[in-house]
N, C-alpha and C positions, 0 to 999 in steps of 0.2 A: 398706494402699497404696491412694491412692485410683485410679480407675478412670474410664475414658469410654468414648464409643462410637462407631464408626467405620463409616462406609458401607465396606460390600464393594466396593461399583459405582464409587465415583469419589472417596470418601476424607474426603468430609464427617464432621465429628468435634460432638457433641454430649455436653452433661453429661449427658444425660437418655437411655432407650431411646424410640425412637422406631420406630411402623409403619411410615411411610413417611418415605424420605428426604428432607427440606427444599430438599438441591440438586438432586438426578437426579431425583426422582420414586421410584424403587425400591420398591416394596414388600419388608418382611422384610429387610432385606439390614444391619440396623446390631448390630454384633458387639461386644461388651465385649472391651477390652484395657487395658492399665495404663500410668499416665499417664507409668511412666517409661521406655517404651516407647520416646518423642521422645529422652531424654536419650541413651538408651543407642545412641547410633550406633559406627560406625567411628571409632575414632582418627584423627585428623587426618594424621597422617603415612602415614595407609595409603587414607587417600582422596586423596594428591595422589602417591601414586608414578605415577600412570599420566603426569604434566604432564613433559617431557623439561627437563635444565639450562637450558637457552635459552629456556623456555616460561615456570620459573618465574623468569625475570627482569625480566617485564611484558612487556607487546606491543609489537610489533615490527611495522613498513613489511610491505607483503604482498610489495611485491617483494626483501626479504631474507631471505624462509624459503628454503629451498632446497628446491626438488622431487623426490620423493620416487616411482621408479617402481614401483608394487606389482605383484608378479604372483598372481594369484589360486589358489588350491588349488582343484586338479582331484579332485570329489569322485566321479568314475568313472561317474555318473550323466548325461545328455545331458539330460534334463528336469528335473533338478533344477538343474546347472548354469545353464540357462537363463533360469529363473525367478529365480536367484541373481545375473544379470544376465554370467555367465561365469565363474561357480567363485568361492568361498569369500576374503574380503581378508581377510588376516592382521590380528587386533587387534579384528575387528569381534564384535559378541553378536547374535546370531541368536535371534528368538523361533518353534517352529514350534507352531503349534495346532490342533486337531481332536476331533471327535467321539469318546467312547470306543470303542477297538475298531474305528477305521477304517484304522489301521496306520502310525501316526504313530513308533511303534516300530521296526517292519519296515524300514520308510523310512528311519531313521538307521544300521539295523544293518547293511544291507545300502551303506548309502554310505561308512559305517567300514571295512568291510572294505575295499571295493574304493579308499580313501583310502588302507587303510594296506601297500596294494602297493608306493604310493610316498611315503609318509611314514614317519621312523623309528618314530616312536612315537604312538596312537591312543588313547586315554582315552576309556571307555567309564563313565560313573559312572552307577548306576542306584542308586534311591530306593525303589521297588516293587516288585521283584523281587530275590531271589536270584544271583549268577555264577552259579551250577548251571542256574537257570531261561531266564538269557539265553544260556547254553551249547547248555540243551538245544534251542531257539528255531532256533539256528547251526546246531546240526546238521541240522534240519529243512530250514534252506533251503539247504543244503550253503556255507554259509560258512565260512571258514577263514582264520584269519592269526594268523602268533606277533608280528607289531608290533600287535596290538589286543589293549592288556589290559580288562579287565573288572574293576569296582571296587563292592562293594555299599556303599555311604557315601552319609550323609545328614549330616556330622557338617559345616559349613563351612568350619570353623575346618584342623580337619584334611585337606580337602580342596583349599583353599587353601596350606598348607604343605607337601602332597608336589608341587603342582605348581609353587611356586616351586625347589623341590629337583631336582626331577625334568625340568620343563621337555618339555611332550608338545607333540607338533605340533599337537595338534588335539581338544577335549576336547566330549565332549556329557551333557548333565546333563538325565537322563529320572528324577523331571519336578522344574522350579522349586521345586512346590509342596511337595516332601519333604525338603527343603533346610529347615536350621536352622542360627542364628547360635545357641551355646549364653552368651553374654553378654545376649539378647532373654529375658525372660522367659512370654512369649508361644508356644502353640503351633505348630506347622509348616504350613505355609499360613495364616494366618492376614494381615493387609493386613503388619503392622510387618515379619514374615518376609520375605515376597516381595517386598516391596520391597527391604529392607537384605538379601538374598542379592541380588540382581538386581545390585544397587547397588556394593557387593565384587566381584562375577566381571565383572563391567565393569570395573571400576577395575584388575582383576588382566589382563583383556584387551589393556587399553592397555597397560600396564606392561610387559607381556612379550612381548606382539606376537602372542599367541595366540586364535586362529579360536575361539568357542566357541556351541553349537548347545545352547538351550535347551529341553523340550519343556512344553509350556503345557496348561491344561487348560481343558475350556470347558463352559459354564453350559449350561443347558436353555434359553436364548435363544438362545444362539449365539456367545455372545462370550466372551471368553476370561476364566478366574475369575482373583480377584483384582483388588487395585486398578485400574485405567482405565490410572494413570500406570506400569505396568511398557511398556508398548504405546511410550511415550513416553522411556522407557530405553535402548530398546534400537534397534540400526541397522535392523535387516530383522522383519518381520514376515510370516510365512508361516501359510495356513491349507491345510490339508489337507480336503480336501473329498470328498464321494458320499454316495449314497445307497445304503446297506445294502445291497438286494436286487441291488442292481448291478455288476459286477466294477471299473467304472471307476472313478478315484479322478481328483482333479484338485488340483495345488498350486499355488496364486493366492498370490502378493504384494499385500501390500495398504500396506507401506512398504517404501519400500529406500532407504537414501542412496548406495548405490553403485549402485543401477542400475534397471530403468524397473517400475511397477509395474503395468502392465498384462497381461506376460507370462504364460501357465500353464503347466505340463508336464502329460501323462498320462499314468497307469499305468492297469495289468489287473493287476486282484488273481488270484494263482494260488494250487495250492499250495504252490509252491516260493517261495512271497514276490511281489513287485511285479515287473514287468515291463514296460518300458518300450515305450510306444503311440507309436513314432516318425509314423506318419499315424493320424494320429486321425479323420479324414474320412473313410477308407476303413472303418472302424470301426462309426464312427458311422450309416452309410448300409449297411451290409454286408446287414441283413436288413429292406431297406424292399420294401413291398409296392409296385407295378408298376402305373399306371392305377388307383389308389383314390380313391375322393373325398376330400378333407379332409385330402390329404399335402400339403408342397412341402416346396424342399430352399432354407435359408436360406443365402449364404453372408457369414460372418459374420468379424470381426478380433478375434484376443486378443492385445495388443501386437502385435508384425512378424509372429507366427503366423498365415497365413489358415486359415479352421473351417467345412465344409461340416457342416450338422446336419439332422435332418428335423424340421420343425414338424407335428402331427396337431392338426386340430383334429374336434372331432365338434357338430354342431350340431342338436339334435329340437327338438319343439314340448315345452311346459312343462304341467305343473299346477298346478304352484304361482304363487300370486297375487305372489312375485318371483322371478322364474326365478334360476335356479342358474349361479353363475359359479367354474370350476373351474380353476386355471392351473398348472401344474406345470414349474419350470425357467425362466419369465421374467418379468420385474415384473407383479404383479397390477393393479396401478394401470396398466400402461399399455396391456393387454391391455385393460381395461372403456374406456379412451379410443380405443384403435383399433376395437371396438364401436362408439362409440358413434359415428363417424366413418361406419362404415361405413352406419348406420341412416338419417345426415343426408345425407350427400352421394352416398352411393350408391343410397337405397332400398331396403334390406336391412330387413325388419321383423324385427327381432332382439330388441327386448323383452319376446316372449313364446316367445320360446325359451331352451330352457339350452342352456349354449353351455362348453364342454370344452375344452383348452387345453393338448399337453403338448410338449414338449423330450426325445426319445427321447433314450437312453443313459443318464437319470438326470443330467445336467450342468444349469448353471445359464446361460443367457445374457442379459447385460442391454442389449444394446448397440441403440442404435436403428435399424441398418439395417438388422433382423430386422421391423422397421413392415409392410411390402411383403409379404414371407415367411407373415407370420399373417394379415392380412389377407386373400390371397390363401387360405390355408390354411380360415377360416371362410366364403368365400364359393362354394369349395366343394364344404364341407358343404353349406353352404344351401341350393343349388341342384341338388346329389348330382350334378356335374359332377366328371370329374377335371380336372387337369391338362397339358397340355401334354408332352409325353416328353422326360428329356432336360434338365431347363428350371432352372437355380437363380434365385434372386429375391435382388436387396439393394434399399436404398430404405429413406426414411424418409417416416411422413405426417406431413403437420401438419393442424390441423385445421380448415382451410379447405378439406383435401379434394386439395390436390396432393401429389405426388409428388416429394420432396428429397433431391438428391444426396449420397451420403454418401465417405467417404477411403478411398485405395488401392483402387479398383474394378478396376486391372488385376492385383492381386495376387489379388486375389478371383476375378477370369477366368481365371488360371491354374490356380487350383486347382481351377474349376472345370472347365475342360478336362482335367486332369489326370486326375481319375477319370473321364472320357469322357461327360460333358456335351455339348450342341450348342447352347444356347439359355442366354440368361444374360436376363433382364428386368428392370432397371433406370431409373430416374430420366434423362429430358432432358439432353443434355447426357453423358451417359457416352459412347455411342460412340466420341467424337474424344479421348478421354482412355484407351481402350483399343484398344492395337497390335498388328499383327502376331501377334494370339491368334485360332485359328480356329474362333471362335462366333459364330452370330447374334445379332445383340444386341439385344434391343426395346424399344424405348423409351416411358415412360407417362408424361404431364404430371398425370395425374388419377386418382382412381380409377376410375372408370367406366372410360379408357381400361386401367388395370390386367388388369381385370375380361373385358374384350374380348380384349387380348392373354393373358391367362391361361391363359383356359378351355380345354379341348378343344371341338369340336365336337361337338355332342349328335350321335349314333347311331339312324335309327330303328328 
């Protein structure tokens, strides 16, 4: 049989083994499989069950489909629903992915259960584990429910046929990658696999009207293994996020067609399993130290979420002939650009210091009206001044050195009032855009003017 070879990363297909991949760049990533891998798809008849009679009759005026009111399964979770844009649409494929061993598991077993309170029937298919082992799991986190069955099948074929028989409300398949079409001659996770299972329990979604939660696995880069185009399959994609040493965990959308992708939820990993971080701000700020140099408190948006975080930055002088730039939790690039802001327009001699950069909690925030927040945060360090009592910062810079207003700043004021804030310092132009919230609000055209309003007063 003859053979070729396939990028892992994005699916380019070559006669020959190659080191690195021709289209992505990839190193290592081109796999032997067999040429009749293309041939051997889904039968035609079972790739268009999902198209309803009137669909396959050709296309049709938009104004004579008839509309269709979905209500969403309520998967018992309030952070998870949310990030799902309001609970689970019937028919849709859900990709969720994550680090091993950060509870991407946990996360589904625990939303099954509390799903199949009010669902008749819960399909639990695991690939990696044993029923005994996901039982034993249950017990640990005192879950329970005789509507959640538990299925150890990897087989597809067979998988697909008790659920056309059967017909469960709601089915999750931990992981994609253990999944096998036994007509593929090809091993299980492998590109031809994960695709053509992807591609069936899609097609079996539509058709039956059935919610189904995929669990993904992901590379030592960060992205999710297997082909690019599963990403592009499926309606929602979800990453399950933290760092290890941390209890917080955080579930970021990064596609939805039903609903907004900026959204997160948070959890506290326990023993008893996840636990839902209704404020996260409170959280997040719970053991910030008090008058330190080199705090402030960013407040920050994750979709309609507002996110109070603390920024540390620590700023010494260097030995080294390039000093050390250290960033943890926010874009690296844009931390060395508000540096370097700071050096031009403020007069901060920050090129021969290393300069340290973290996002307490272990979270990741990219948004730029944290600009204000670090900045504020390294200058200081620099000058071993705290802060201001009491004081959160939103703001973007640009790099001329002012100060630009950024969205929903009275949402931001509330929250920051909320946890008992007095002082909120922002961008020109905020105060007449925030009402009726009792904080003082200061306002900066500049850095310098930042820098002024920031500081505390030096102490003799």
């Amino acid at each position: 049989m003859k053979t070729k070879y396939v990028c892992q990363a994005c699916g380019y297909e070559s006669a020959r083994w190659l080191g690195r991949c021709s289209q992505c760049g990839e190193w290592d990533s081109m796999v032997e499989a067999a040429q009749a891998d293309e041939v051997k798809t889904a039968p035609a008849h079972r790739r268009r069950q999902s198209l309803s009679p009137s669909e396959r009759d050709g296309p049709q005026p938009l104004t004579a489909i008839d509309d269709l009111a979905v209500k969403r399964l309520d998967l018992g979770l309030t952070e998870l629903n949310r990030v799902l844009g309001g609970g689970l649409v019937p028919g849709s494929l859900v990709l969720l992915a994550g680090d091993p061993g950060i509870g991407k598991s946990t996360l589904l077993l625990q939303a099954a259960v509390l799903a199949a309170g009010s669902l008749e029937k819960v399909w639990y298919i695991t690939g990696e584990e044993s029923a005994r082992q996901v039982k034993l799991r249950a017990d640990r986190m005192g879950c329970r429910s005789g509507n959640l069955w538990l299925w150890a099948q990897t087989d597809l074929e067979a998988l697909i046929g008790q659920i056309q028989a059967l017909r469960p409300a709601l089915l999750i398949v931990d992981s994609i990658q253990t999944m096998y079409a036994p007509d593929l001659d090809s091993s299980p996770g492998s590109l031809a696999q994960v695709r053509e299972c992807a591609a069936r329990l899609g097609a079996a979604a539509k058709a039956l009207h059935l919610p189904i939660i995929l669990v993904g696995h992901v590379t030592k880069d960060g992205g999710i293994a297997g082909p690019r185009v599963l990403e592009h399959m499926v309606d929602t994609v979800l990453y399950f996020e933290g760092e290890r040493h941390y209890p917080y965990r955080i579930l970021r959308a990064v596609k939805n067609r039903f609903g907004s992708t900026f959204e997160i939820g948070v959890f506290e990993m326990r023993d008893q399993g996840l636990a839902e971080v209704l404020n996260p701000s409170l959280a997040f700020l719970a053991d910030r130290p008090l008058s330190a140099p080199g705090s402030a408190i960013a407040a920050c948006m994750e979709g309609s979420r507002p996110l109070l975080a603390e920024v540390q930055a620590l700023v010494c002088p260097s030995s080294l002939a390039q000093p050390r730039r250290v960033v943890t939790g926010a874009d690296y690039n844009r931390v060395n650009m508000i540096l370097a802001v700071l050096e031009k327009r403020a007069g901060l001699r920050l090129g021969d210091h290393d300069a340290y950069i973290n996002i307490t909690g272990g979270i990741r925030l990219q948004e730029p009206a944290m600009d204000l927040a670090i900045a504020a945060a390294v200058a200081s360090s620099f000058k071993n001044q705290p802060l201001k009592e009491k004081m959160a910062v939103i703001g973007e810079i640009g790099l001329a050195g002012e100060a630009r207003p950024v969205g929903f700043p009275e949402k931001r004021a509330q929250e920051a009032e909320k946890l008992g804030l007095t002082r909120l310092l922002a961008p020109r132009g905020t105060k007449g855009k925030v009402k009726n919230i009792p904080l003082e609000i200061l306002e900066a055209g500049t850095l310098i003017e930042l820098l002024d309003l920031a500081l505390a007063p030096k102490q003799s």
